[in-house]
C-alpha positions in Angstrom: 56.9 102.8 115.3 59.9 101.2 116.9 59.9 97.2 116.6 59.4 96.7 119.9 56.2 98.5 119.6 54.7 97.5 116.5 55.0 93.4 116.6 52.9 93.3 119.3 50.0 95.6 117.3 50.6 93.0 114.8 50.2 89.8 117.0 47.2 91.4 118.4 45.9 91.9 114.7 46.9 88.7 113.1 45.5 86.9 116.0 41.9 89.1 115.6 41.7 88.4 111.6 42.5 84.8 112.3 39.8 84.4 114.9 37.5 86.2 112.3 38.1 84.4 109.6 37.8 81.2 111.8 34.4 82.1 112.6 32.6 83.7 109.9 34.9 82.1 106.7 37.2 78.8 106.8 38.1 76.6 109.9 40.4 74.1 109.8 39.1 70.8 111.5 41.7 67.5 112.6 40.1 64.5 111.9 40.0 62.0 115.1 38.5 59.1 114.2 38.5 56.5 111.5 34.9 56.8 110.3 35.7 58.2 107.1 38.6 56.3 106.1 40.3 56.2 103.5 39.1 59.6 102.1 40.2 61.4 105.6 42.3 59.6 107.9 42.8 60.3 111.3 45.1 63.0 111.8 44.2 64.5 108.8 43.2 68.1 108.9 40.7 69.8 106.7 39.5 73.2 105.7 36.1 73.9 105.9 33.9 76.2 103.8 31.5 78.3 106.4 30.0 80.3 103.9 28.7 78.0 101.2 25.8 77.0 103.3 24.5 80.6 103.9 23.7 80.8 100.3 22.0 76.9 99.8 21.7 74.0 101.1 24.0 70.9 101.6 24.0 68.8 98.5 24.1 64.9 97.6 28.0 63.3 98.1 29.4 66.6 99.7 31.7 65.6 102.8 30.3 68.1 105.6 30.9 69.1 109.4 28.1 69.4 111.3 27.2 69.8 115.6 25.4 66.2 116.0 22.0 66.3 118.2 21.4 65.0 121.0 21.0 61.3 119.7 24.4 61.6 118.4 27.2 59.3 120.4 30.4 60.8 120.3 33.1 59.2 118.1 36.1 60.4 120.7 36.2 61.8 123.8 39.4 64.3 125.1 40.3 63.3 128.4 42.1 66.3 130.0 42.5 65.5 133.7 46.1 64.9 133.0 46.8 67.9 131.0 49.0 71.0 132.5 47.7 74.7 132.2 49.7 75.6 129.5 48.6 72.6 127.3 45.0 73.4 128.0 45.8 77.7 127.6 47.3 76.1 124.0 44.4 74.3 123.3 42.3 77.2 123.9 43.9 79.4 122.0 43.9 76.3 119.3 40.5 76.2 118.9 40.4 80.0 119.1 42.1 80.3 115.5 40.6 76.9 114.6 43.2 75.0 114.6 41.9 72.7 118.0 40.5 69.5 118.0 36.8 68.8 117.2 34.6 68.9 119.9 32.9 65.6 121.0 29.6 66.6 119.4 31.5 67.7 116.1 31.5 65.2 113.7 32.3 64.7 109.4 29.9 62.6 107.1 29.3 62.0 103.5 25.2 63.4 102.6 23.9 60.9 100.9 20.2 62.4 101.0 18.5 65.9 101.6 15.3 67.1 102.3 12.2 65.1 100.9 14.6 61.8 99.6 13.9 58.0 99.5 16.7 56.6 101.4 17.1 53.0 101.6 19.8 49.6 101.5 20.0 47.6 100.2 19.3 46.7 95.7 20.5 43.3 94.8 24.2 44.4 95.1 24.1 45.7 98.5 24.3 49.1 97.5 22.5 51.8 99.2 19.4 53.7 97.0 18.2 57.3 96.8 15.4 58.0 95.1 15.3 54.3 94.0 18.9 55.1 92.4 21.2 52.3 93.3 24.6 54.4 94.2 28.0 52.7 93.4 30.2 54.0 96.1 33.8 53.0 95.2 35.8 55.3 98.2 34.0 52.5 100.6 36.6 51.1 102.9 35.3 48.2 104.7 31.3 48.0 104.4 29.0 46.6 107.0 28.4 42.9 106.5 25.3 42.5 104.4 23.2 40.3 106.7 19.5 40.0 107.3 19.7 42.4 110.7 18.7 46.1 110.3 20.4 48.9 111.5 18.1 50.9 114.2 18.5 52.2 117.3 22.1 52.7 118.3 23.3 49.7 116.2 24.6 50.6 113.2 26.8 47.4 112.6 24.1 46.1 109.6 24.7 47.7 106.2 20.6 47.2 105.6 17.8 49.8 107.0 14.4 50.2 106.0 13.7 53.0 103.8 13.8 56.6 105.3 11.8 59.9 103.7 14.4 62.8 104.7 11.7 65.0 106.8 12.2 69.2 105.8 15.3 71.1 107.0 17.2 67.8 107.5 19.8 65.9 106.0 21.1 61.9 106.1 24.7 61.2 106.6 26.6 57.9 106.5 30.7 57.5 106.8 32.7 56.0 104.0 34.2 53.6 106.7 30.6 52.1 107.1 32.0 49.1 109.3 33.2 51.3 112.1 30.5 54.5 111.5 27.9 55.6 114.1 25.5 57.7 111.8 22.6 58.4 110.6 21.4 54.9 109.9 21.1 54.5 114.0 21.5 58.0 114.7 19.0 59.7 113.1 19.0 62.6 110.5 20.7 65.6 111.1 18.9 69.4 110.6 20.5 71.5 108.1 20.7 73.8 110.9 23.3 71.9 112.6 26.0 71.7 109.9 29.3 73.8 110.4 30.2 73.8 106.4 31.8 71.8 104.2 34.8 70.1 103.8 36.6 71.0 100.5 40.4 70.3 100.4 42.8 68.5 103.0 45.8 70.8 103.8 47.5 68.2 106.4 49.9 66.0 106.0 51.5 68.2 102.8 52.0 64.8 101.0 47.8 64.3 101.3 46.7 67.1 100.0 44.1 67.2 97.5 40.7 68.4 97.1 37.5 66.4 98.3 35.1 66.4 95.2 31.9 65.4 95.1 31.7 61.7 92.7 29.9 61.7 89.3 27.6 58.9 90.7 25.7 61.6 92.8 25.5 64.4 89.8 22.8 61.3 87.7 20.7 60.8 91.3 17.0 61.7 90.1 15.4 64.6 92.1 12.4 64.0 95.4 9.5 63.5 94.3 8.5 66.2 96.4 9.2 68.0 99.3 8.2 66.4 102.6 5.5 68.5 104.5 7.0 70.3 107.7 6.4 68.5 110.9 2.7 69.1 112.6 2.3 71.8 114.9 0.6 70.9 118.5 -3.0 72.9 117.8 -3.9 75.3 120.8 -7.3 76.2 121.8 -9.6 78.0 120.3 -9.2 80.7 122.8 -5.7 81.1 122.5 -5.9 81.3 118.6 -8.2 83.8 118.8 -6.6 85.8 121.6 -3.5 85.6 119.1 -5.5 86.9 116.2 -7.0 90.1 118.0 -3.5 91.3 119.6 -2.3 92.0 115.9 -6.0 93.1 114.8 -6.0 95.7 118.0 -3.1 96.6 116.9 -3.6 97.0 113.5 -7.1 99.0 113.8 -4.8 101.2 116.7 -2.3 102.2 114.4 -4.7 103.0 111.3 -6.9 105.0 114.2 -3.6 107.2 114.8 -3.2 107.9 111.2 -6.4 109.1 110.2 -6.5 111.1 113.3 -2.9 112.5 112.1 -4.0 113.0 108.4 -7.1 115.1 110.0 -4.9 117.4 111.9 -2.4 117.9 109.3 -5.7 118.8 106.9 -7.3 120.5 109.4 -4.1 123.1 109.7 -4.2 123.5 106.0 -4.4 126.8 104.8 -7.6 127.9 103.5 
């Protein structure tokens, strides 16, 4: 092909892969706001493993992204009434090839529990427990003053909340910047559904790159004692539960009906 012919075939195809690998693969996130200073500072931009999580479940000091629910404040907001159309068609195409800011429900945490743990603050050093492990977290920056207020509702100024059992299919976050984080200590839990992937290396600025590793203080945390029963189901009348029952039962004696009735043709035209 002439050149003038092929680059575009190219640019269409570069710009496919990148939107694929975006969605499925690795996205890159920028980081707006301060809650998880000094291990990502704002500005900072991240690449985040989307696979990892089809294969198991978030684990214990992993830095994640995840869609917060519905109790979730935003961190930032975007205002674009200002913007021109070719800053928001850029910003598009940004977030197309995931390169965009975060959304205003997308947000990055530290797990400090999963599924079925004891979570609690504070031991006689102020430091946060799991499973009655006292965690030393040295990649703090600034804790919450360690007063005799407890973090609930959407204050999460107080480094101390009573103890929390993770409930099934959820997870409990907390920022390293704990002085300026909304999370989960006011926030509430977040279901392993929600979560994006996780956050493995910074790529942006060139002189911050570096992996994100998970510290050896959350490799010695002792496992749950055991798994937290699924939240109840509302009960329907006895009716309905039976009318439920017989749909597959009907079904079931229907279908075994048609196959005997098959088996007796096919024997019937048997030769003798």
């Amino acid at each position: 092909m002439a050149l003038w012919l092929e680059l575009p075939i190219l640019l269409v195809v570069a710009f496919c892969l990148a939107v694929l690998i975006r969605t499925f693969v690795v996205q890159a996130f920028s980081i707006p706001s301060g809650s998880m200073e000094n291990t990502l500072l704002i500005g900072d931009r991240v690449l985040v493993n989307k696979v990892v999580y089809d294969v198991r479940v978030p684990k214990r000091g992993e830095v994640v992204v995840f869609h917060g629910t519905d109790r979730w404040a935003p961190e930032h907001t975007d205002d674009t009434s200002g913007l021109t159309f070719m800053t928001k068609m850029s910003r598009t195409i940004g977030d197309l090839i995931g390169y965009g800011r975060p959304g205003e429900k997308d947000f990055i945490k530290r797990v400090i529990g999963v599924e079925g743990d004891r979570v609690a603050c504070c031991d006689e050093q102020g430091r946060i427990t799991v499973n009655g492990q006292p965690i030393d977290e040295p990649y703090i920056f600034e804790d919450s003053p360690l007063d005799d207020t407890v973090s609930n509702g959407t204050d999460c100024r107080s480094r101390r909340f009573q103890e929390i059992v993770i409930p099934a299919g959820q997870i409990f976050v907390m920022g390293d910047h704990r002085s300026v984080s909304l999370d989960a200590r006011c926030q509430g839990p977040v279901p392993v559904e929600n979560v994006v992937g996780q956050a493995f290396v910074i790529v942006w600025p060139r002189d911050s790159w570096s992996g994100i590793p998970v510290p050896e203080a959350w490799k010695d945390v002792p496992p749950a004692a055991a798994a937290p029963a699924s939240e109840p189901q509302e009960t329907t009348p006895d009716t309905q539960g039976g009318f439920v029952l017989t749909v597959p039962l009907l079904a079931s004696l229907a279908f075994n009906a048609r196959s005997r009735s098959r088996f007796s043709a096919r024997h019937r035209r048997l030769p003798s």
